[in-house]
C-alpha positions in Angstrom: 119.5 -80.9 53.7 122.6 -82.4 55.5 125.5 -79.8 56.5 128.2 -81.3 54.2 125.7 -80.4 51.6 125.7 -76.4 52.6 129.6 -75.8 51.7 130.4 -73.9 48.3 130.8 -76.4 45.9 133.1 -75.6 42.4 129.4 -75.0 40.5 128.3 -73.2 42.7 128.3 -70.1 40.2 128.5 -66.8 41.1 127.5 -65.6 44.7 124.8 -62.9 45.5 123.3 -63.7 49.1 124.1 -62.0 52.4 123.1 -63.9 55.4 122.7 -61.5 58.3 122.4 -62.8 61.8 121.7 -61.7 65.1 122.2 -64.2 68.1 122.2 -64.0 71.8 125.8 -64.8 73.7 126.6 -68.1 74.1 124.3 -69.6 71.3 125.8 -72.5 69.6 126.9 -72.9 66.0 124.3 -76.2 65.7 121.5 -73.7 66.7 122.8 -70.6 64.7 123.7 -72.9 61.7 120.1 -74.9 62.0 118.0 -71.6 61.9 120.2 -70.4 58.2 119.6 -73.8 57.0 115.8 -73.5 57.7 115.8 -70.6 56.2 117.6 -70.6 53.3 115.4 -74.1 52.2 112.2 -72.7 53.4 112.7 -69.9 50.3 114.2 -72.3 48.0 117.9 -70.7 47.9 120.7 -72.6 47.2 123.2 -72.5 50.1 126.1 -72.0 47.2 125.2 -68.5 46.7 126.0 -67.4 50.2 129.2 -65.0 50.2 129.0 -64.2 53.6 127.5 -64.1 57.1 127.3 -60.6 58.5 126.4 -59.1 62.0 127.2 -56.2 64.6 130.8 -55.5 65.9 130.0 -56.6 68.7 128.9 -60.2 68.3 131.5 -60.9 65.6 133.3 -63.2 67.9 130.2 -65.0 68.9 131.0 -68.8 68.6 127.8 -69.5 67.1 127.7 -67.2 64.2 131.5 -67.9 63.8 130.9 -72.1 63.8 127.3 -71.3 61.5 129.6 -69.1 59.0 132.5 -71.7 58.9 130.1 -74.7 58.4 128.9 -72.6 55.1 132.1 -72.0 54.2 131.7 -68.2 54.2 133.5 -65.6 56.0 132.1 -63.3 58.8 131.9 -59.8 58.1 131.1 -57.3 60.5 129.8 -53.7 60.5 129.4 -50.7 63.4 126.3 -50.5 65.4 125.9 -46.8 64.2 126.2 -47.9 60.5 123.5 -50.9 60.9 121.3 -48.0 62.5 121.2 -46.0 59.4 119.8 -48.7 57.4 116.1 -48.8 56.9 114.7 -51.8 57.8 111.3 -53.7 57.6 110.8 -55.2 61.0 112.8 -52.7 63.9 112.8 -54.0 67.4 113.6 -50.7 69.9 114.3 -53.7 72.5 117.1 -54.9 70.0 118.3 -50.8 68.9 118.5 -50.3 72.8 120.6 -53.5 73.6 123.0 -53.6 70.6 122.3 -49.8 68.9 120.3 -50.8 66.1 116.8 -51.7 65.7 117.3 -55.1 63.6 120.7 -56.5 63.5 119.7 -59.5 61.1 117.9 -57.6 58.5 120.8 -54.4 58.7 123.6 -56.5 58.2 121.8 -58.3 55.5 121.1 -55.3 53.7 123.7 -52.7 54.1 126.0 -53.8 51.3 123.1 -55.5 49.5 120.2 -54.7 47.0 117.2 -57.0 48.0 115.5 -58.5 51.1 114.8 -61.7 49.8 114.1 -63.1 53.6 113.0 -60.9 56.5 113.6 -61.2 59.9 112.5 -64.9 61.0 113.2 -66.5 64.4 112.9 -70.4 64.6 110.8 -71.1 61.1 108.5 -74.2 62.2 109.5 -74.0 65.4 112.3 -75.8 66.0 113.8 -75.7 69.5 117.2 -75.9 69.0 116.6 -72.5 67.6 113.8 -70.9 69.4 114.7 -68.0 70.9 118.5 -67.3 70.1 118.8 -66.0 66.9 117.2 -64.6 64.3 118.5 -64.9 60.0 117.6 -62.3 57.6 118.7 -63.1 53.4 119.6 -60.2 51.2 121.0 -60.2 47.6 123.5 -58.1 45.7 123.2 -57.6 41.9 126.2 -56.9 39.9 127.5 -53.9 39.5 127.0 -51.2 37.1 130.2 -52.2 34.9 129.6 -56.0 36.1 132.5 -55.6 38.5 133.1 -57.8 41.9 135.7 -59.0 44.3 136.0 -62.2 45.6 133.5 -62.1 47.7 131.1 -60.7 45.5 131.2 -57.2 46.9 130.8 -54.3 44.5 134.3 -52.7 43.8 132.7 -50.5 41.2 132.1 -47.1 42.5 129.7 -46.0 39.8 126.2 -45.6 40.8 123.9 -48.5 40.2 121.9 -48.0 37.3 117.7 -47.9 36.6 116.9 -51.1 36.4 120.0 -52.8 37.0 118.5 -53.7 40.6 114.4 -54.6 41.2 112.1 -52.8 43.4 111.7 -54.3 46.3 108.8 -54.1 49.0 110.8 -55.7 52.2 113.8 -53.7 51.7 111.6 -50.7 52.3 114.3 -48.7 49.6 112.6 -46.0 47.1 112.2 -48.2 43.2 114.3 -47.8 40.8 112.6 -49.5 37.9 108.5 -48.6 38.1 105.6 -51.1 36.8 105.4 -50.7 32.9 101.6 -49.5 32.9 98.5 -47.4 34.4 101.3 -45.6 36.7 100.6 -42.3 38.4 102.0 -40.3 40.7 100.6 -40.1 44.0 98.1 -37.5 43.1 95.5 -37.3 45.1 95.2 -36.7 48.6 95.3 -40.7 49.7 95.2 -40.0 53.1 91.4 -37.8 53.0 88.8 -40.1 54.8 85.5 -39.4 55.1 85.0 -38.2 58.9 87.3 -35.1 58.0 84.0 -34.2 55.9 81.7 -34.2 59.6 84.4 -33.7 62.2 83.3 -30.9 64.7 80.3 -30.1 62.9 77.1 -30.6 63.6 76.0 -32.3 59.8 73.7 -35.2 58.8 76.6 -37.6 57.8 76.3 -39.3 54.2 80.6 -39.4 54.1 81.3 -42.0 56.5 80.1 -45.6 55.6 79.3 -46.9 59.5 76.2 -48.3 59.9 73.9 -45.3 62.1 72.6 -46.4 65.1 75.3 -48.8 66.4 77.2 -50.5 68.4 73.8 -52.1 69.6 73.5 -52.1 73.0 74.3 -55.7 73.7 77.3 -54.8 72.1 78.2 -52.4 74.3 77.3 -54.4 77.2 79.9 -56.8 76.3 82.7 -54.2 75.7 81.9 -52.5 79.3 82.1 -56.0 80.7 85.6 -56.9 79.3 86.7 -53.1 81.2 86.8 -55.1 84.9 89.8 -57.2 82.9 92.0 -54.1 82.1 94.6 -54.9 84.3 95.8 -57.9 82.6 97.6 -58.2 79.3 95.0 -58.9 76.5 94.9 -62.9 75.2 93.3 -62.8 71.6 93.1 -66.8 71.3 89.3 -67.2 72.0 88.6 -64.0 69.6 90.8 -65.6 67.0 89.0 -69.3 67.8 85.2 -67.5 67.5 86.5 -65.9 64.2 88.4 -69.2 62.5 84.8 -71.1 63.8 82.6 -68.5 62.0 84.7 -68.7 58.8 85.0 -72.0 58.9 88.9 -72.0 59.1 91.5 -73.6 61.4 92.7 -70.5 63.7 95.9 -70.5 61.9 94.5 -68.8 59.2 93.3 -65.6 61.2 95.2 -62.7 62.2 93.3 -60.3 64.4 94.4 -56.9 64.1 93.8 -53.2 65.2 91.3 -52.4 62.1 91.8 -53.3 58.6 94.3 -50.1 57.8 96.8 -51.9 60.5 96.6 -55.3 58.2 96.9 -52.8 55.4 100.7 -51.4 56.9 101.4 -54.9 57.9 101.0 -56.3 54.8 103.0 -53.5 52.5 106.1 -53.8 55.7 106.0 -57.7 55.4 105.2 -59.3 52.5 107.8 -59.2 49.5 106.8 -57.9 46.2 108.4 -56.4 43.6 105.7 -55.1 41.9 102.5 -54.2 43.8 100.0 -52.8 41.9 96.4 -51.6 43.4 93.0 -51.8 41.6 91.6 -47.8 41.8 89.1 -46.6 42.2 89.0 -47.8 46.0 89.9 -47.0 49.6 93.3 -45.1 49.4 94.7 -46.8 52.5 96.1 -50.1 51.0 98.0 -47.9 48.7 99.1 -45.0 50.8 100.5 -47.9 53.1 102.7 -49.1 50.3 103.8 -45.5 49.7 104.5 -44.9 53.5 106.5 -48.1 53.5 108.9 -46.6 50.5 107.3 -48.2 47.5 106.3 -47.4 44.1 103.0 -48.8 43.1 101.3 -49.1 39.9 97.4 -48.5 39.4 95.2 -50.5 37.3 92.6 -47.6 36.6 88.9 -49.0 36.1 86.8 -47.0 33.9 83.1 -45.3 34.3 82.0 -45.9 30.8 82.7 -49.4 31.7 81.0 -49.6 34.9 84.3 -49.3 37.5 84.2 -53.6 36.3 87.6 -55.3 36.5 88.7 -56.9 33.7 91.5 -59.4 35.1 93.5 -58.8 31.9 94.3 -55.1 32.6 96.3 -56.3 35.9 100.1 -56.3 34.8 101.3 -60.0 34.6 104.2 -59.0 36.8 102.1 -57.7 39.6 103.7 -60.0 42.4 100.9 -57.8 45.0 97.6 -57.1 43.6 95.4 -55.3 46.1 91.2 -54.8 44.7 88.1 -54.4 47.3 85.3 -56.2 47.0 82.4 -54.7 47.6 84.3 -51.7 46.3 84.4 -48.4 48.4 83.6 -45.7 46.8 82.1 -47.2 43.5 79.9 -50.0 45.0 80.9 -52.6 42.7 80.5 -56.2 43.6 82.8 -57.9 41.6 82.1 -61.8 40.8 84.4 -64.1 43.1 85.4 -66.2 39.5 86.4 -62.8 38.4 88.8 -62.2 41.2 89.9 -65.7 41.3 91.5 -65.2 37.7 94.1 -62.6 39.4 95.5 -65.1 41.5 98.3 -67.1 40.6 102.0 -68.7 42.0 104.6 -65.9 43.1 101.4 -63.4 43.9 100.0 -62.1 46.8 95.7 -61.5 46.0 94.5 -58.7 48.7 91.1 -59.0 48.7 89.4 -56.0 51.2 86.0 -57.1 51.8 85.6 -54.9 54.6 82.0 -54.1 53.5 81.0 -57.8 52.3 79.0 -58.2 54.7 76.3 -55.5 53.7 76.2 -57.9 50.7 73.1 -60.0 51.8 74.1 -63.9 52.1 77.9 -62.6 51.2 77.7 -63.9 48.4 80.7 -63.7 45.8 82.9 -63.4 49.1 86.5 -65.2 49.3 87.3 -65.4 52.9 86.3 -69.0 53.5 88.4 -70.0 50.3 92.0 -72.2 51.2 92.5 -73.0 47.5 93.5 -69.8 45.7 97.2 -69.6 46.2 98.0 -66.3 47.3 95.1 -65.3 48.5 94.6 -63.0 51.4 91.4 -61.6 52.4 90.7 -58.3 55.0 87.6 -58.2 57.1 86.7 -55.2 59.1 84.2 -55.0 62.3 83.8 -51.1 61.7 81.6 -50.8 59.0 78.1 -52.8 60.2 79.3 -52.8 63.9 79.9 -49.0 64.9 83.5 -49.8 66.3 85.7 -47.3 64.0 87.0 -46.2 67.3 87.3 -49.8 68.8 90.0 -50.8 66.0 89.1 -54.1 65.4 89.2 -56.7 62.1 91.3 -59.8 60.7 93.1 -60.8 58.0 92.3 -65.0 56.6 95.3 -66.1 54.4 97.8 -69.1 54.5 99.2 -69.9 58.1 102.6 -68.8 56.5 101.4 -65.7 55.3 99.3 -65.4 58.8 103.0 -65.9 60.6 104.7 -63.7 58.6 102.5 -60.8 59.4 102.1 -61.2 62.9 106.0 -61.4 63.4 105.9 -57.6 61.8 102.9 -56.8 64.8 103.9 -55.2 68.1 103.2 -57.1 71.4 99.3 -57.0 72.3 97.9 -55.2 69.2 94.5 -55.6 70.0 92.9 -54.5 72.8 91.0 -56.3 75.5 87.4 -54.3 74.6 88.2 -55.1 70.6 88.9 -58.8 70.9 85.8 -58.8 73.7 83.6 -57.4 70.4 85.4 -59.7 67.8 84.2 -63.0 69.9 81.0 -61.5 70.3 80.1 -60.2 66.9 80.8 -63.5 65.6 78.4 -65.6 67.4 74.9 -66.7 66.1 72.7 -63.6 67.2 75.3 -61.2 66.1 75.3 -62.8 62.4 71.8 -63.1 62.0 71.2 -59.1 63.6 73.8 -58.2 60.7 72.0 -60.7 57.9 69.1 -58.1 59.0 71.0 -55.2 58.8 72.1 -56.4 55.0 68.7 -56.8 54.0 67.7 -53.5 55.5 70.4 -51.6 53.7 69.6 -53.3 50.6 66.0 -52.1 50.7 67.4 -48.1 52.0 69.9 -48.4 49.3 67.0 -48.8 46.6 64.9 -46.3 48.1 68.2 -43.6 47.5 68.6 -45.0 44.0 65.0 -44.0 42.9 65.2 -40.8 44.2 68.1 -39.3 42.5 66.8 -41.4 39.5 64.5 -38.3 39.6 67.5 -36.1 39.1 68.2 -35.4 35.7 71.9 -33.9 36.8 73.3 -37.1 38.9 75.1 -39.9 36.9 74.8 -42.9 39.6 77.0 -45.8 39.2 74.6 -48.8 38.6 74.5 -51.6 40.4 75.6 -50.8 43.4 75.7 -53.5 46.2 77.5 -51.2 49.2 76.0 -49.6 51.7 76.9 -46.3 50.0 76.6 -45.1 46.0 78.8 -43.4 44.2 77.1 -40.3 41.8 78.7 -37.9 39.4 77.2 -34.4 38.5 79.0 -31.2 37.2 80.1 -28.9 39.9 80.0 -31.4 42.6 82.1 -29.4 44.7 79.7 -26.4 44.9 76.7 -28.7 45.7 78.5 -30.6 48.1 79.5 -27.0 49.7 75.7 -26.2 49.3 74.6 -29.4 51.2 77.1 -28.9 54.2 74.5 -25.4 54.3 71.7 -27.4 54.3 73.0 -29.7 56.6 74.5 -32.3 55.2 77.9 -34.0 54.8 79.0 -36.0 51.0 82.2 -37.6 50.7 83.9 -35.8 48.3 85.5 -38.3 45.3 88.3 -36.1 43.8 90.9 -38.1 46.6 90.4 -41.1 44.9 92.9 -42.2 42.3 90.5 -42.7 39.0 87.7 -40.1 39.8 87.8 -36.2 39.9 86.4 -33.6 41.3 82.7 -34.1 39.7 82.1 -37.2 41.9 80.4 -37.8 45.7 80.3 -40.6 47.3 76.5 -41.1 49.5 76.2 -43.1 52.4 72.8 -45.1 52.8 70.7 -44.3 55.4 67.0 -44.9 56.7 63.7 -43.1 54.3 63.6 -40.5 56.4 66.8 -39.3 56.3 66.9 -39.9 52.6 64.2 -38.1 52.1 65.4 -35.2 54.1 69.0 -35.5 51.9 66.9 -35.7 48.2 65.1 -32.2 49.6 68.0 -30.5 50.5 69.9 -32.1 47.2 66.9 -30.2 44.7 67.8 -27.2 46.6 71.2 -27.6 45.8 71.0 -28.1 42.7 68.7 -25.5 41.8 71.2 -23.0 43.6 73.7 -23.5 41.0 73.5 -20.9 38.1 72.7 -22.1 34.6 71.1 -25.2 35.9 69.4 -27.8 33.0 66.1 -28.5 33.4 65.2 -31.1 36.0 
């Protein structure tokens, strides 16, 4: 794209985008002007639709955003620091709201007389030096308004409200929707934000809620994590952690994002990735979606069914899902669903989530997606917590396209994992560590089976068949009095009522070893027989 080519031509049509910039002092308007052209052809806008470039008051005479806006052929248009500061943004810097007094001068001036994000915050997109360093471009859109009314410059002159529907939901702006998905839409409902060590915390319970792995970290684990300690002092460097994990995968390392846990990826993605429409596959871990909610969104549920299994049937996600989130192995129902299954959700324009945080309990992984680089869209989570005993460590990785991979660590703070997580990332990935957790897969497979034949013997539990996690998910009447009469006996169930799709006559049961099975399965026939007007057994 040549610069002549970025003035406003006479079919240009009408103009909707709003390029906001932020630059240091003295940047020049090649640099300022190379970064919008980057940006605008990396998203496939045409540069005729831009009305304007907008900033801060205070670097409205800055000759690079000045020469950038004049080679487009656009005005500049400038707004207060304390009105930038007001607008909600996706990406805030507190370096940038202390220096200039808001926390994202590109994306705030895109936005504040606009509808839709179309381009976040990006600094130097394939890292061109002319650019590196001293600015950052942010795209927005304005619809028409309400009675189809514009100036000149395409600003609303209407003073009407904007009407439902008459501008999308979308994810990046971080604004509330104003048109919902069209299907299996809920309200927030249940409590999203229940996990399952609120069920043992401070008590002294046999824990069946919380779906780590019992006896762990191994001690050569831990070993390594107390070694990494003597290196405290320095900032942490995540490249050989990110190397072990790309090797392990099979990937190039510009696939793999290390993060603090899976729930960070979870917020990273609903802040950073556009979408219109996100929609999440319930029942299953209620973090993905109470990310999205936290980050302003509406999001629509694809409810799977008991009678049919909790089995996803591709067709039931809306076509206009542009985010579809589904785990696999599912948490809480156990499902494994078939990696050809999940494959016919992806698509062009949509972003596949794919939480396998449990996969590998799944001996041989099979049906996993993470070593995939042909489903467009695809983005996989991994979490270290589950078979490792590091919930406190905060430690997994996200595998998707280097772009998406870029996108979402520009939305992570400086050094988000620590020294004694990415120390346990490199060393759970190496040879021992995989074959110790094949082991552990094949050991929770037989434990699992051993559970599933007891409460066979129970007339009163409904268990959800085929279940490949290292929990199960079972459904009785009155769950909540014999999971009260358990906690008696000693015992801690994840309740299921917090899960979008189940109620309160579900209980989710962690595996564990004979023993303590067979300890549980005692305690459960006493529970059960405690409840008046019991069936017979």
């Amino acid at each position: 794209m040549t610069g002549a080519s970025l003035g406003p031509g006479p079919e240009s049509g009408a103009r909707s985008l709003v390029v906001g910039v932020g630059a240091r002092r003295g940047a020049s308007g090649d640099a300022v002007f190379a970064l919008i052209e980057a940006v605008l052809s990396g998203a496939g806008l045409d540069p005729a639709d831009v009305v304007e470039v907008a900033t801060v008051d205070a670097k409205g005479d800055e000759p690079g955003i000045v020469g950038a806006a004049a080679r487009l052929g656009v005005p500049v248009r400038t707004h207060p620091a304390g009105a930038l500061a007001a607008v909600r943004v996706p990406h805030p810097s507190a370096a940038v709201g202390a220096a200039v007094g808001t926390v994202s001068v590109a994306e705030a001036a895109a936005l504040i007389e606009a509808d839709e994000l179309v381009v976040p915050k990006t600094r130097a997109p394939g890292g061109k030096a002319a650019v590196k360093g001293v600015a950052t471009c942010a795209v927005a859109r304005r619809f028409p308004a309400a009675d189809g009314t514009s100036d000149v410059s395409g600003r609303k002159t209407s003073t009407s409200p904007v009407t439902a529907g008459s501008r999308p939901f979308t994810m990046a702006a971080m604004n509330p929707p104003t048109h919902p998905p069209t299907r299996d839409i809920e309200s927030a409902g249940p409590d999203l934000w229940h996990h399952g060590d609120a069920e043992v915390r401070g008590e002294n319970l046999t824990d069946l809620a919380v779906n780590v792995r019992t006896h762990t970290p191994p001690p050569w684990l831990r070993e390594r994590i107390a070694a990494s300690l003597t290196s405290l002092a320095a900032y942490p460097d995540g490249s050989s952690a990110r190397a072990a994990v790309a090797g392990r995968h099979g990937l190039p390392v510009e696939r793999v994002l290390l993060t603090a846990g899976a729930a960070e990826a979870f917020v990273l993605i609903a802040r950073a990735l556009p979408a219109r429409r996100p929609v999440v596959v319930h029942p299953q871990f209620t973090e993905p979606e109470a990310a999205l909610r936290a980050a302003g969104h509406e999001v629509g549920r694809v409810l799977l069914r008991a009678g049919d299994g909790f089995r996803l049937d591709p067709a039931a996600v809306p076509e206009e899902a542009d985010l579809v989130m589904v785990g696999n192995p599912t948490n809480p129902t156990s499902v494994l669903h078939p990696a050809a299954l999940l494959e016919k959700l992806a698509r062009p324009g949509r972003t596949l989530v794919v939480d396998e945080a449990f996969m590998d309990i799944v001996p041989g992984e099979r049906e996993a997606l993470c070593d995939r680089t042909d489903i467009p869209g695809l983005v996989v989570l991994r979490s270290l917590t589950k078979t490792w005993g590091l919930a406190g460590l905060r430690i997994g990785y996200v595998l998707a396209e280097p772009e998406t991979v870029a996108r979402l660590a520009d939305a992570q703070p400086l050094w988000p994992v620590s020294t004694p997580a990415l120390a346990a990332a490199e060393a759970c990935m190496e040879p021992r560590a995989l074959v110790e957790a094949a082991e552990a897969a094949d050991r929770i497979t037989v434990d699992r089976a051993h559970l599933l034949a007891g409460l066979a013997e129970f007339s009163e539990v409904e268990v959800v068949e085929e279940a490949r996690g290292p929990f199960v998910l079972v459904r009785l009447e009155r769950a909540a009095d014999v999971r009260e009469r358990l906690r008696l006996l000693g015992f801690a169930a994840r309740r299921g009522d917090t899960f979008p799709g189940l109620g309160p006559q579900w209980l989710r049961l962690a595996v564990r070893d004979r023993a303590t099975t067979n300890r549980f399965l005692q305690a459960l026939d006493q529970a059960v027989q405690a409840l008046p007007a019991r069936s017979g057994r």
